[in-house]
Structure formats: C-alpha cells, structure tokens
N, C-alpha and C positions, 0 to 999 in steps of 0.2 A: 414427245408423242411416239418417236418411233421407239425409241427405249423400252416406252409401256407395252407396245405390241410386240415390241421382242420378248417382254418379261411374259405374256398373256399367252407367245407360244410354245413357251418351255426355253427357248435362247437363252439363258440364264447369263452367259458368260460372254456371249455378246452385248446384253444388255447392259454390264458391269463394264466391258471396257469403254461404251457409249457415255457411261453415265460417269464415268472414271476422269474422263477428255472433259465432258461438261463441268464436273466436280473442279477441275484443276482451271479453267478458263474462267469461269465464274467468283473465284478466288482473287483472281489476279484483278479481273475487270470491276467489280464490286466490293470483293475484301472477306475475310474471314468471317466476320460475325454478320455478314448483313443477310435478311429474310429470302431474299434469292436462292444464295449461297445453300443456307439452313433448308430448304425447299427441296435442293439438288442432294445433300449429305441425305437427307430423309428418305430420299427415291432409293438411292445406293444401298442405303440400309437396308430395305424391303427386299432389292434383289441379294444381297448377302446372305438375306433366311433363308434363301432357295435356294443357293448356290449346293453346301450351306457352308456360312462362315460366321457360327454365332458368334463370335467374340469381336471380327468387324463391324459385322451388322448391329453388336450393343453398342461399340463405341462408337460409331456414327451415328445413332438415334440419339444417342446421349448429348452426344456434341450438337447435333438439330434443335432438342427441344430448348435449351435454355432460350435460344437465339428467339425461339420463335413461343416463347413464355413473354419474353419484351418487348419485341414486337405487336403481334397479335393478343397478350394476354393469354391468362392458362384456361378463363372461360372460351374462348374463341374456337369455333368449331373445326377448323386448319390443324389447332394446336391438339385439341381432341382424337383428329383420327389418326395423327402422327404416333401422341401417347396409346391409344389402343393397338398401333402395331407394334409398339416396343412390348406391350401385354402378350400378342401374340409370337411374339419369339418371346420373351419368359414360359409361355404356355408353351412350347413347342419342346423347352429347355427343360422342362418339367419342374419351375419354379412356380406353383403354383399361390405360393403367399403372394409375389411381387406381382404375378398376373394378374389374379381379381382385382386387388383395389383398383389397380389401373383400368379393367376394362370396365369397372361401373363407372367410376367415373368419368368416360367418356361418353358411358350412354346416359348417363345425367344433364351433361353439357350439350351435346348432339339434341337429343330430344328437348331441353331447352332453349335452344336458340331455333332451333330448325323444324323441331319436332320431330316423328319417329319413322314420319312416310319417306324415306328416303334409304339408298344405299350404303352410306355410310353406315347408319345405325344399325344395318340387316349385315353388314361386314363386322361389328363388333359381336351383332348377337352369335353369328356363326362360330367368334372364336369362344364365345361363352359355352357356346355347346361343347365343343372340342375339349376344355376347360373340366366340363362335367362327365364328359366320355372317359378319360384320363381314370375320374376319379371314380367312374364304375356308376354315376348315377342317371343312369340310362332316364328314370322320370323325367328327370330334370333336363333332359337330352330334347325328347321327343318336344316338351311344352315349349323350349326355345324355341328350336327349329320348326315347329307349327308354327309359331308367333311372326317366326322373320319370312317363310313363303308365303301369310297370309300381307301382310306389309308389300309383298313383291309381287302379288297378285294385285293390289288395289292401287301399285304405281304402275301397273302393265308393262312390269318388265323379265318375263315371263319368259321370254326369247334370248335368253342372257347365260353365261355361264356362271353368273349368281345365284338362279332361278333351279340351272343345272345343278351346279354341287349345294345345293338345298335339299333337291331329290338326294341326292347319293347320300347324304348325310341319315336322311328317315329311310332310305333302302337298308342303312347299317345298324340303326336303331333295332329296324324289323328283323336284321340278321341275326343281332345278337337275342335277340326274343325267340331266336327259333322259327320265325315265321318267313322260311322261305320263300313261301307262293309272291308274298305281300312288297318282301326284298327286292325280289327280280321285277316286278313291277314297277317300283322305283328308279331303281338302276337301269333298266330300259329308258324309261322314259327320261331318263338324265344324257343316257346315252344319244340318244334321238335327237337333242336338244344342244348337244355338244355335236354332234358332225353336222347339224344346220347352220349351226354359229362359224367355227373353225375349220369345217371340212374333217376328211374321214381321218388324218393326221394329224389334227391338234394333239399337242400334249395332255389336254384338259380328258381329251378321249381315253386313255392309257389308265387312268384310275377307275374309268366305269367299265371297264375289258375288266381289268382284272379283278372286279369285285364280282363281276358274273361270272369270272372265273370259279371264284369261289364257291356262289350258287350251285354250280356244274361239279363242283366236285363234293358239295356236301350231298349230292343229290347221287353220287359215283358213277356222274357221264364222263369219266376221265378223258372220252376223246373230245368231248366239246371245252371243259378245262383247259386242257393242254394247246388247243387250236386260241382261246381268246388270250390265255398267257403269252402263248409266242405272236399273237399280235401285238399286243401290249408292249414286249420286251421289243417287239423292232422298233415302234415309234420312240419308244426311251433312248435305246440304245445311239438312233440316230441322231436326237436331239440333244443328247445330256453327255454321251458317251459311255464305255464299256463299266466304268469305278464310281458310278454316281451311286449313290443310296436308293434312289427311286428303282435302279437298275435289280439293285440287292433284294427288293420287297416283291420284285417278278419274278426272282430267281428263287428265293423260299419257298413261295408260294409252289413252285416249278417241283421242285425237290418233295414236296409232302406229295404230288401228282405221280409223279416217277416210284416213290414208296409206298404208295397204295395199289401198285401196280405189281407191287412185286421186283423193281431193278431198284436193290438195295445201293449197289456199286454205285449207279449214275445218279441216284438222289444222293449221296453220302456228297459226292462228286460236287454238284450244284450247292447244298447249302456250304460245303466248307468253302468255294465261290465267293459265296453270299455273303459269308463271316470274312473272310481275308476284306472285303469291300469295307463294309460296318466297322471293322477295327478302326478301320483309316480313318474312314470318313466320317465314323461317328463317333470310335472314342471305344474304348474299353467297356464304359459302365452305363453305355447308352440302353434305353429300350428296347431296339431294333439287336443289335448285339446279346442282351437275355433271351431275345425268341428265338436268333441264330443256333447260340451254344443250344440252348434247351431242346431242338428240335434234334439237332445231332447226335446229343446225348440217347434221348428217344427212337432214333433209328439204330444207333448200337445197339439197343436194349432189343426190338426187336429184332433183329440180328442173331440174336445170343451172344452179343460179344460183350461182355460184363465187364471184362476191365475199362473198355474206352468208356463203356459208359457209364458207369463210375464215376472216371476221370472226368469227363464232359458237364455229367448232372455236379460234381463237385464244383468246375468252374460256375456251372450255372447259379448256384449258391452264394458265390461268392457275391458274382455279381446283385444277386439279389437282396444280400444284407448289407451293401452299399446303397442300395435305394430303400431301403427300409428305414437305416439311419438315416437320409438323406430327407425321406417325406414325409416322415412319423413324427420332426423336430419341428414341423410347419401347419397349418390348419388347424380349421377344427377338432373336436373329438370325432364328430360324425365324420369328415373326412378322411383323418388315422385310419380310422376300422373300417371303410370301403376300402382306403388300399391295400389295408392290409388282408382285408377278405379278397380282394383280387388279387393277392401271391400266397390264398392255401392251396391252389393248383400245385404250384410248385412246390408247397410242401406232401402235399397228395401222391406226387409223383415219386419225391423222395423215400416217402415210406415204402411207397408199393413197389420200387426198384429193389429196395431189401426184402420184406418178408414176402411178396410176391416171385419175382427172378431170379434174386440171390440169395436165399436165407441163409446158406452158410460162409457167403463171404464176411469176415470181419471189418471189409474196409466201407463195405454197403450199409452194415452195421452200425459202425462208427457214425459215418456221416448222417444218416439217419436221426438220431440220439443226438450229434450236433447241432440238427438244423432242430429239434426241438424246442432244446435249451435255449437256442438264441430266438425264436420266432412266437412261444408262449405270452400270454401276458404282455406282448410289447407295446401295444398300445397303453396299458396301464403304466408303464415304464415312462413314457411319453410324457402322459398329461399327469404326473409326479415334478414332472416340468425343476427334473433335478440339476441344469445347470445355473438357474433363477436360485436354487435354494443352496447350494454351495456358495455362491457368488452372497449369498446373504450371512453364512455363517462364516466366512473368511474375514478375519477384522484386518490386517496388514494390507495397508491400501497397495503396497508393492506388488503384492498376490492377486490384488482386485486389476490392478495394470495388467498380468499376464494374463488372467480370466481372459479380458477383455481384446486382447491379443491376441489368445488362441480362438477365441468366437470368429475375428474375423479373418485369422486366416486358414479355421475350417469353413467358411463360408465361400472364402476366394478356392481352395482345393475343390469342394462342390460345384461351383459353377462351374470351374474347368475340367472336373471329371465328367458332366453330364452334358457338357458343352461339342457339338461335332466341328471341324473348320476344313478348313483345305487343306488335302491329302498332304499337299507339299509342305504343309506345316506342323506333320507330327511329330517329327522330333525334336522343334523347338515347345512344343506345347507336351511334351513328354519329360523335357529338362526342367520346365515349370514345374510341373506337378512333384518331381521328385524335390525339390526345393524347397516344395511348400509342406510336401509329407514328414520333409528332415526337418524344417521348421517348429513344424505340430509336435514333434515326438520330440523335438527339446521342449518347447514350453510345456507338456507333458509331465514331462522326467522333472522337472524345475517344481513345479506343482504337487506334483505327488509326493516330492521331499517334505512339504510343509503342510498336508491336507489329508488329511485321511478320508473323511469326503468324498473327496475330489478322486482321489484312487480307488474308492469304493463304483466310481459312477463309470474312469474312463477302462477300467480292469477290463482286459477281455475277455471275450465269453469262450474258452475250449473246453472241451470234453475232458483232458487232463485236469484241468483248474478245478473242476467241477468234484470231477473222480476223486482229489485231492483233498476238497474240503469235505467228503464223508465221512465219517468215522470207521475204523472196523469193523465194527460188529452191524453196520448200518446198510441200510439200500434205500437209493433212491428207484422211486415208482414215477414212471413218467409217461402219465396218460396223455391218448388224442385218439382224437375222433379226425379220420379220411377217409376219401371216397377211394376204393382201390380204382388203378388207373393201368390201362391195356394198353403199353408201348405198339404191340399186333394190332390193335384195332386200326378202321379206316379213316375213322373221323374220330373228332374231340365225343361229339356227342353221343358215341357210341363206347367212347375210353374209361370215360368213367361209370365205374357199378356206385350199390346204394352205400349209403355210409356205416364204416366198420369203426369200432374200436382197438386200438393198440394199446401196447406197452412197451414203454423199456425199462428196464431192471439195470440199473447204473450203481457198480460197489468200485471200491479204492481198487486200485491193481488188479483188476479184470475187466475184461471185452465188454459191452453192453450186449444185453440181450434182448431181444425183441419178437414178442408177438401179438402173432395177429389174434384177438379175440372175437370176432365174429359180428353179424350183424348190429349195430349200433340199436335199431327196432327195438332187437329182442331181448339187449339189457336192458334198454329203457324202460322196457314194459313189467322187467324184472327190478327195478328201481323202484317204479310206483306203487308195486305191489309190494314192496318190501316198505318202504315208505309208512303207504298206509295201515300194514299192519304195527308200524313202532310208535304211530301215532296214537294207539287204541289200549290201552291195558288191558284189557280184556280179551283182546284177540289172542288166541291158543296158538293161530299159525305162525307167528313170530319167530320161531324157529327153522319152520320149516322154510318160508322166503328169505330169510338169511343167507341158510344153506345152498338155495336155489344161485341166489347174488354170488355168495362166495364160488360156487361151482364155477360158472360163467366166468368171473372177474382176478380171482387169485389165485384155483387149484392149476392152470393153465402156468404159472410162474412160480408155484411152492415149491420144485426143483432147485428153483436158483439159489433159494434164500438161505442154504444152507449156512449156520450159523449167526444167523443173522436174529437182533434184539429187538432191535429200533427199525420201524418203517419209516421213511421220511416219504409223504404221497402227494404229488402236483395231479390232482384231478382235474377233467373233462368234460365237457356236457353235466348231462345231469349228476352223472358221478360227483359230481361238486355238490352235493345233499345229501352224500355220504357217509356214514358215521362208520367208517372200516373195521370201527373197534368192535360193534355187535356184528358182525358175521361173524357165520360157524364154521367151523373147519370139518373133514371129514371124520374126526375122533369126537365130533355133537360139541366142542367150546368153541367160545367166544373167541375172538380172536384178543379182546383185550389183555385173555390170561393167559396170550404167549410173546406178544409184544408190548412194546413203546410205540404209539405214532405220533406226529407230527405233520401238519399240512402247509406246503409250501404251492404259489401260483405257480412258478417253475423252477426248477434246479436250479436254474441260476440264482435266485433269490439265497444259495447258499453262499455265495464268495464274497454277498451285501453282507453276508451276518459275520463275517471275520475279518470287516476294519472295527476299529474302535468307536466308540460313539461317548460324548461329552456325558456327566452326569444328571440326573434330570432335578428337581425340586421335589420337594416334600412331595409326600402322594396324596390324592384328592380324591374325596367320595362323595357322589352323588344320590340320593337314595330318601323313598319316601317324599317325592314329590307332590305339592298342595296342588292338585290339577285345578280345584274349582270345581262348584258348580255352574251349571248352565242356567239361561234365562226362561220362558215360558217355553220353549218348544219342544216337545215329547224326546225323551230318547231310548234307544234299547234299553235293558235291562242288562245287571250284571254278569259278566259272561263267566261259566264255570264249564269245566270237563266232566264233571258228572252233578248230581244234586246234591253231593256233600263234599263234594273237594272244593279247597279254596280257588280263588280268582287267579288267574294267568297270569303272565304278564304280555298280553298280546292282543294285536288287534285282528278282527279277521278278513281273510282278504278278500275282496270283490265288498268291504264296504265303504261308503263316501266318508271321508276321513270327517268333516265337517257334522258329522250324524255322529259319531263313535262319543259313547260318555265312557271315558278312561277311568275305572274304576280304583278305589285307593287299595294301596300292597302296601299294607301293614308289616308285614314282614322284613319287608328292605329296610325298616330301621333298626330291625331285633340283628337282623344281617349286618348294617353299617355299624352298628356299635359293639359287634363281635370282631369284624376287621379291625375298628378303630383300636378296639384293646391290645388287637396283635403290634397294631403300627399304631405307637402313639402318636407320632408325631406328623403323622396322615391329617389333612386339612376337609372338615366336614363339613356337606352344603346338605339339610333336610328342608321339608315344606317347602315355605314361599323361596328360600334363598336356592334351592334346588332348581333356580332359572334359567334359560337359554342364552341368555346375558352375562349369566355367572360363568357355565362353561365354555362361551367364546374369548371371556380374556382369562383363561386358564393357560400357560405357559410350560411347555414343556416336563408336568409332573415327572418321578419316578415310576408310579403307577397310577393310572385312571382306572376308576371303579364306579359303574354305572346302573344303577338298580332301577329300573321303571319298566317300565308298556315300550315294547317294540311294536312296528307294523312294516309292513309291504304290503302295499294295492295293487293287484296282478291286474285287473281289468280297469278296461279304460272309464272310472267313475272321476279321475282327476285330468286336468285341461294340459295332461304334458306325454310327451313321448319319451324325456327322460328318467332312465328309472333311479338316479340317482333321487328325484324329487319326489318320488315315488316310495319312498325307505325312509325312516326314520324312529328318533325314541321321543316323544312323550316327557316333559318335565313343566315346570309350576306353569300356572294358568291355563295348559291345555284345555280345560275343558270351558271355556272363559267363552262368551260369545264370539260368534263368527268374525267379525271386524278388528278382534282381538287375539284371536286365538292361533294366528301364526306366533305370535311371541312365545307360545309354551309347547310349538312341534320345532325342534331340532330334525332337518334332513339330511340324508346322506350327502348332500352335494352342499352342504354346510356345513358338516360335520370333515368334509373332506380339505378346508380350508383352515382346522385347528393347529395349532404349535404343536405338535406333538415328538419334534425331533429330540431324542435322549432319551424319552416316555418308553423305559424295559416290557410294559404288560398295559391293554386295554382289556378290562373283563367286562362287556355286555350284557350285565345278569340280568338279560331281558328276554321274551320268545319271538324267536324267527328270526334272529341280528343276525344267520351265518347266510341267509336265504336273499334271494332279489331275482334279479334275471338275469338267462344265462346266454352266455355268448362263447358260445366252442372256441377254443386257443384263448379267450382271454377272461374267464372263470365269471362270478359271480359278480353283477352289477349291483351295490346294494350297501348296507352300512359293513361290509367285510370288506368293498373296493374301498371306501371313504377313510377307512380307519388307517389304511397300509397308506395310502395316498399324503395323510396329515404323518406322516412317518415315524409310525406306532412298530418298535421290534417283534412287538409277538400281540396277540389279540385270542383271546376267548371268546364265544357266541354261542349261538343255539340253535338247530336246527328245527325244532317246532316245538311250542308250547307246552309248559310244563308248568305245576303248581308252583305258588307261590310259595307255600314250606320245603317241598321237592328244590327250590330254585337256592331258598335259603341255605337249606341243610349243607346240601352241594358247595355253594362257595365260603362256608366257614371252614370248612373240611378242605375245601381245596388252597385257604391262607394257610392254614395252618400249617398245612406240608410245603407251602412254600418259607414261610417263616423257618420253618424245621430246617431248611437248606436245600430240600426237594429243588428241581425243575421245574422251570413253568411248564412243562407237559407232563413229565412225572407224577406232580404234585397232584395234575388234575385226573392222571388217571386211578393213583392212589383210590382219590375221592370219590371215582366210579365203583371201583372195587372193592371198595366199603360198602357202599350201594346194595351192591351186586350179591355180596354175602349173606344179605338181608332177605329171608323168603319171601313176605311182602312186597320187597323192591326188584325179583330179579327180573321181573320182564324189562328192556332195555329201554321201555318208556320212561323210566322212571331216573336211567343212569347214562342214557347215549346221547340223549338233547346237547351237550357240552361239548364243542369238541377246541382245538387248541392250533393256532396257527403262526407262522413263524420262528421265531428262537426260541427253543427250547429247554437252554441252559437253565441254571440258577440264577438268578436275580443277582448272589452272591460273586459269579463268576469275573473272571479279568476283565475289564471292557474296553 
C-alpha cells in the first residue's frame, strides 16, 4: 500500500526501492515462482514504466505473467490487468502490433468475468485511447474516452484521478481539433479534480499545468504560459529530479514560450536542455527526442542560421526514417498511412527549409530530394510485405535460417532503439545496440551474396544511389505536394500556409534542383480542366489547357533538362492522371515529340529495377471475355462515347457495380490473336476460359495481357472504404446474376495477391486501369497499386476510356515495337506517334489514354 501511494505521487524511485526490499523478501520467504512473489515482480514492473526503465519493467512483467497464467489462469481477471500493463508499456514503447492484442484481450476477459463497470476495464480503455492517439486517430480517441468517463460516471468515481486524466485525455482530443475554448474546459476541470484528490502538489497536477500551458500559449498569453510551466517544472523537478523526461516535456514546452517571445538565445538554451535529458533517458530514436531535434532545428531556421539548421532538421530525418522503418513493418494498412500522414509535417518542414530559407544552399537541397526518395510510396513499400516474399523465393533452407535470424535480431535492435531506461544505463544499452547493428549488417552482407532479392529490398535509399541509377541523357521528376511551413511563425497553426506543389529535378552527377510551383488549388483546377478537355474529342481547347498544365508544371524546370531525352516522372496528387506526354510546350508540341517518359511511384523504385529478376513463363492473354447475360432485371444500355463509335472498355463511375451490363469487346480477340501471332508461344484464355479462377492460378507469366472492362466506383454506391475493392476488370461471367457475379469481377485487392514476381510487362488494355484514388506521397489507390504490389516490373493502363478499335489499334502497334526490340516505354510511345501523325487521330483523346509505368527497358535486356 504505501508503494502504491508513492507510485500515485510521482515517488517513482522510492516506490522502486520499497518494492525492490518486498521483491527480494518475498522470494526467499515464498520462492521464485509462487503467486505472491509474481504479484510483487508485477507491481515493480508498473513502477519501472514510470521510472522509466523499459527493459526492466518488460522483464519483470514477463517473469509475472507465466506465474500467474498457472496460478490464476490466463482467463482470470488478476492475470488480465497484469497483461494489459505489459500492453501499456509496448504502447508506451511505440510497439503497437504487441500492444493491441494484448489490451483486447484483456478487455474481453475483464468485461467477462467482472463485466465493464469497473476500473480495471476504464484503465485498459484509457491506454486503448493512448493506442489510437499514437496512431493519429483521434475518432477513435474521443469514442473511447467517452465510453470509459461514462463507466466512471455510473460507478461514482468521479472524485478520482481516473475520472481526472479522463478529462485531460478529451481536453487533448479537443486540443488537437483546434477547439481551444472546449480544451481548457476540460483541463480545468481535471485540474480541479486533481488538487481535491492530491493537494495543490501532486504529481498528477503537473500534466494539467502544463497542458493549460499550452492553451495559454496557443492563445499567445505567454505570461500566463510561462507562469503554469514553471509551476509545473517545480513540482516535477522536486518529485522526479533535474534529468527525468517528465522534467524534458516542461522544458520544451518552455523553450517554444521563450521563442515566441523573441529570446532566441534562452530558448535555444532550454530545448538543447531538453534534448541532452531525452538522449539519456530516452534513447536516440525516441519520440520525445524527434520533437527535441525538430524544434531546435526550427529555431535555427528562424534565426537565420541555415547551417545548424540544416544540421539539426538532417538529424531530425534521420531519426524519423528509423520510425518509419520501425512502424510501417507493423499494423494495418489504415494504420501505416496515419503514421505516415502524421510525419508529412516533417517532411513539410524539410521542403520549405529549402525552397522557402535556403533556395541556394545545396546541402538543403540535397536533403530535401533525400527525404523524398525515402518517404514517397512508403506505405505501398509496406504492405508489398517484401520480407514475406523474399523469404518465399529463397529455396536454400540455410538462407531461410539467416532470413529468420536477421527478423529477429532487427526486432531485438528495435525494441532497444525505441526502448528509454536508466540514465545510468546508457552505455551498457549503447554497447548493445552496436552489437546487434554489427550483427544485422553481417547477416546482411551474408544475404546479399546469395539473393538478389534480398539486396534489392535491404539496398539503401541515398541520393547518390539514386543519381547513379539514371541514365545520362535522363532526369528524374520528383513531385510532392506540402504545406509551406513558417519556422517565424508563433504557433503550429499559424506555420503552416495552403498546400503548394514542388519538384525536384534529380540527373547523374549534379545537385538536385528544386522548385517550388505554386498553389496546389490552382493546378488542380488546371488538371481537371485539362482532363476534361482530353476526355472529349471534340473539344477544340485541348491545346490550349495543355499549355495552361504545362506552363504551371514543366516551363518552371525546362532550364534544367538541358540535354536531356527521357523523363522518368514520380507524380503527386492529382498530377498522378497525368499523361505528360500531351502537354504543349511553348513552341505549340506535344511533349511526346521531344521526349521518352516513363512513370515511376518514387525514385527509388529505380535501384528495385537494377537487381536481376528470375525468368517468367510463357506469356498469357486474357481477352474477349463471355461476361453473360443477366436474368430478368432491367439493365442500362450499351455505353458508347458517341452514337457511332464502338463500346469502351469501361465502366462508369458513381455506378452500382451490381446494375452495370458489361457489354462484349469484340475487338480484344482481333487484338489477342494479333499479339498471339507476335508471341507464339503466349498461352490464350478467351470467352468462358477468360475466368477469374484462370487468372488467380496464373504463375509468374513473361507478360500478362489483359483485354476487357475496367472500373473504378468513386462514390460511395459499394459497402467498403477500401478503394482497392472498389477497382477492378471485368472477365467471364461478370454479368452472371447477383449471387454469382462476384466470380466474374477480379478486384484490385485481389488482383494485388497475383504471382506476378518475374512477370517483365502487365498491359491493361482496359479504360480507367491507371485511375483509383489518390492519396498525396503514396499515388494512386487502384488496379496500378495492385499490379506493382503482385510484383509486376512495368505495367501499361489507361487513364480514361477510349474505343474499343482505338484500344485495339494501340496495342498491336505497341507489341509490335516491342517484339521489334523497342522498350516497354518506347514501344508504347512509338505507338502514340503513329496516332498522332494521323489527322483524324491527333486530338490526344485518341493516343494519351496509354500511358507506361515502371521498367522501361526491352523485354530483351540483361535481367
């Protein structure tokens, strides 16, 4: 008991040597494994998260629960709240795979045996919230923490510092919503509720000071800030000491106060403080330690001192593509891309330290263009889920040993990079780490002799590497969409302007260059309208919205490209339903008649395309599919682009997939039997064999060739949020009754589970296959994600519906020049500019639908 009240008021280390004496007496007098003993380790544990000393406090949970699994059983609610604190330091540790399961199933057990009115259960929910805070999803924030004050309301325990950090918990919900007024209401009333409990000195007080702190300075009363700060810091200070972490989070906070104020010196002063503490006590690659550097780095900038902060936002980088590696390799998909949408701040910051501050530093430059290449498409990287697929193509169980070897002892280096302990123990937990790093980077090296693979996946990502794998005559285009960000401003929510689009222009042996191209709005609005007019043959203006695109998007960087052939373009936002090849340049051409393009998700996807890759199988065509008809229930009519062109190959969006009669494309067999002549020895599926059964045990072709009805449903007429299930092609039975008719739609998120490893070329000869939904840094959600995901080297699609003869014509022209020896991007634009020469054809409706992603090369090339 006294233990717990030392732990409840911040005594941390008193509570530890108490429970240290009990730990050691309880041993001797009962014994190692008996439920007492297990009872006492469990306590100690809880006070070790505080201390903090993750790595004690895991292995004394660890050592608790078996004891008390055999004793109690793993149903038993003792054993329950045990496991949900070991959940709560995983969540603390930012392992969030190991934390959930745990903390459900404690509240499964708990609310089963006991039911949910209780404080146990409102202590699991809280760290569920904490859980979801983490991962940026505030909904999911607020419904908890409703859930467990309304439980703590109907056990009238209200008077409690349960009841209290319940409030502080929905006053930060409301912070981060922006809703001030609503915060401080909270936080008062937390506050209020904690010196009734504890007196004006409780520890529990010192988080609700300093989150009114915050209030007070987003509101820019800096005197009332700085006055709840330095209450805060005394009660810390005197309960925890000068080097505790808690100590570091009132000193940050301190330091953004002091630089809003204009005393750059003594905030510089306080956070580097801040940071010396966090190192210690949290670890290099901690959380708290990213907000330190980054805040530092931010005050240099305003400053004007570009070199520290440079230096500073560099560190901050670093640190932050160790947690990106770190939490990108765990969770869901939906939880990848909240975290990773919570660090485009930081890359926000990065860009607008260069073309904002620095434009003509090269080193701001650089790093810029680095943090790019490594932070584009990373979640698509993720859920490729490419050490699962190496580990599947490595036959030498020797190799499958060291796989399995370096899994875990990157897993052991993780825990102990993101793990904080006692100060007095960093350079024993510093000699670790390098141990386990020397470790990694032999099994590595050991690896990469024998897996090309495997070297393709652990290869790192620099700006050299990158620069390297261009060709000469080539430039990479490296778009993004960020909010420019005001190092001068006084607060966050004042820092960031509306979102702009960049670039960087990345060749072999020169600097990257980087600009800013202006409002993000006003391209976009220059997108749709360029858009709509390539969707229309008939539209005259085609040219002129071209122009309009190209002025905005490429005359801004046609400086650079001097010399240059081939574009290689990682587009952006909507820029990703681009066809770069019809913009006009300022001499009224196309841009197809002065380049080669190619579309990659990011740069980096260049250093994947120069390991070697196995050979694939004969090549396989899909084409002229028996959709079926339907049974009594009405359906649309055949859809056509005008009253005398033939049928699309598309469906249209905003309709219910279940209504759509997929009309027959006659075509795609005059088409499959022109390819087949090229490649004899290509494996053909028509009509009924053209099934969704046939193409899931298809194995790795040479080429896959796909001829039917593409769709995308942009509006919500289907029961999913994801839009992988929301994309797909159309083959036999599609149009077969309802109860049936999943067996003849192939989706994107099915499509994205195909063998496709060795498979040189996917062509899509479908309308809309390039299109889905977009997601800024991580491209187009849709059968383009699914294709690269089943690990397709290059892929062909379409950006909007085009005739079926139109569609024909295109890919016999485009084998052909591949057979000839052409490029897979060559070939295809060859076959535009055949098009093009055509005066009936040259509107780009007719030749830009096509466009070519990933590798380039010939079919025929080294592989």
């Amino acid at each position: 008991m006294r233990a717990a009240r030392l732990d409840e008021e911040g005594r941390f280390d008193a509570a530890r040597s108490l429970l240290e004496e009990a730990l050691r007496i309880t041993e001797v007098e009962r014994g190692p494994g008996d439920l007492q003993t297990a009872a006492v380790a469990a306590q100690l544990a809880s006070v070790y998260r505080l201390l903090p000393d993750d790595a004690k406090s895991e292995a004394l949970f660890l050592r608790a629960l078996p004891i008390m699994d055999g004793s109690l059983g793993k149903d038993h609610p003792l054993t329950a709240v045990v496991r949900s604190r070991l959940g709560q330091l995983y969540q603390t540790m930012g392992q969030r795979a190991k934390a959930e399961p745990m903390l459900q199933q404690s509240l499964d057990i708990i609310e089963k045996s006991l039911g949910t009115d209780n404080r146990w259960y409102v202590n699991v929910l809280v760290t569920l919230a904490n859980l979801n805070n983490d991962a940026g999803d505030l909904t999911a924030v607020e419904e908890i923490v409703r859930r467990a004050m309304s439980i703590e309301e109907r056990i009238d325990d209200t008077e409690s510092t349960v009841y209290a950090g319940l409030l502080n918990n929905l006053g930060e919900f409301y912070r981060q919503r922006l809703d001030y007024t609503h915060s401080e209401e909270q936080y008062k009333r937390s506050l209020a509720i904690g010196e009734r409990v504890l007196g004006e000195n409780g520890y529990f007080i010192a988080t609700a000071l300093q989150n009114l702190g915050i209030i007070a300075r987003e509101r820019k009363d800096y005197a009332a800030a700085e006055a709840y700060y330095g209450r805060a810091l005394s009660i810390r200070q005197r309960i925890v000491g000068a080097n505790h972490p808690d100590v570091a989070q009132v000193l940050n906070n301190l330091a953004t106060v002091y630089r809003a104020k204009g005393d750059v010196q003594r905030s510089l002063e306080t956070h580097l403080r801040a940071l010396s503490i966090w190192e210690h006590a949290a670890g290099p690659y901690q959380q708290a330690t990213l907000l330190s550097v980054g805040n530092i780095a931010r005050t240099y900038a305003a400053a004007g001192d570009i070199a520290n902060a440079v230096a500073y936002q560099r560190r901050t980088d670093e640190i932050l593509e160790k947690h990106l590696a770190l939490n990108v390799a765990v969770g869901s998909e939906r939880q990848k891309l909240l975290f990773v949408n919570g660090a485009s701040e930081r890359t926000d910051r990065t860009i607008s330290l260069h073309l904002l501050e620095a434009p003509a530093d090269p080193d701001a430059s650089a790093l810029a263009a680095l943090v790019l290449l490594q932070r584009k498409g990373r979640v698509l990287d993720a859920m490729a889920d490419t050490f699962v697929g190496v580990r599947q193509r490595v036959a030498d169980i020797g190799d499958r040993t060291l796989l399995d070897q370096l899994r875990d002892t990157t897993a052991l280096l993780a825990r102990l990079a993101l793990t904080s302990t006692d100060p007095s123990r960093v350079e024993q937990r510093q000699r670790a780490m390098k141990d386990l790093e020397a470790r990694k980077e032999r099994l590595e090296a050991s690896l990469s002799e024998h897996s090309a693979a495997f070297r393709s996946e652990v290869r790192p990502v620099t700006l050299e590497a990158v620069e390297a794998a261009i060709p000469g005559d080539a430039a990479l285009l490296e778009f993004a969409i960020f909010r420019p960000f005001d190092p001068k401003a006084e607060r966050n929510a004042e820092a960031y302007g509306a979102p702009h689009y960049a670039v960087y222009v990345v060749r072999r042996q020169q600097a990257p260059i980087g600009f800013d191209l202006g409002p993000a709005s006003d391209i976009d609005t220059a997108v749709d309208e360029f858009r709509k007019a390539l969707r229309d043959p008939r539209r005259a203006d085609v040219t002129e919205r071209a122009s309009a695109l190209d002025e905005r998007v490429m005359r801004p960087l046609r400086s650079s490209l001097g010399g240059v052939v081939r574009l290689i373009i990682s587009p952006d936002g909507d820029l990703n339903l681009v066809p770069f090849d019809a913009l006009v340049n300022e001499s009224g051409r196309y841009l197809i008649e002065r380049y080669a393009m190619s579309y990659v998700s990011s740069g980096r996807d260049l250093l994947r395309m120069q390991m070697p890759r196995p050979a694939g199988t004969p090549p396989v065509i899909f084409a002229d599919p028996l959709f079926g008809e339907p049974g009594t229930t009405s359906v649309p009519p055949r859809r056509q682009t005008t009253a005398t062109q033939p049928a699309q190959r598309s469906v249209t969006s905003g309709e219910k997939l279940s209504t759509v009669y997929f009309t027959p494309l006659a075509a795609t067999a005059e088409e499959a039997n022109a390819i087949k002549a090229l490649y004899p020895d290509a494996v053909l599926f028509t009509g009924s064999r053209a099934s969704k059964a046939t193409l899931q045990q298809v194995e790795a072709p040479r080429m896959l060739h796909i001829a039917s009805h593409g769709f995308f449903l942009q509006d919500a007429h289907v029961n999913t949020e994801n839009p992988l299930l929301r994309a797909g092609l159309a083959l036999a039975g599609a149009n077969l009754p309802r109860e049936t008719h999943e067996s003849g739609i192939l989706t994107a998120l099915e499509a994205s589970s195909l063998n496709l490893w060795g498979t040189q070329l996917v062509t899509l000869s479908a309308c809309d296959t390039g299109i889905g939904e977009i997601r800024n840094g991580e491209g187009v959600y849709g059968l383009r994600r699914a294709f690269v995901l089943a690990g397709a080297e290059a892929l062909v699609m379409s950006l909007w519906p085009v005739s079926d003869s139109i569609a024909r014509e295109t890919m016999v022209t485009y084998y052909t020049g591949l057979r000839a020896g052409l490029g897979r991007g060559d070939a295809l634009r060859q076959a535009k500019l055949a098009l093009l020469k055509r005066k009936v054809r040259q509107h780009p409706f007719y030749w830009a639908s096509f466009i070519q992603s990933g590798e380039w090369t010939s079919l025929d090339a080294p592989r």
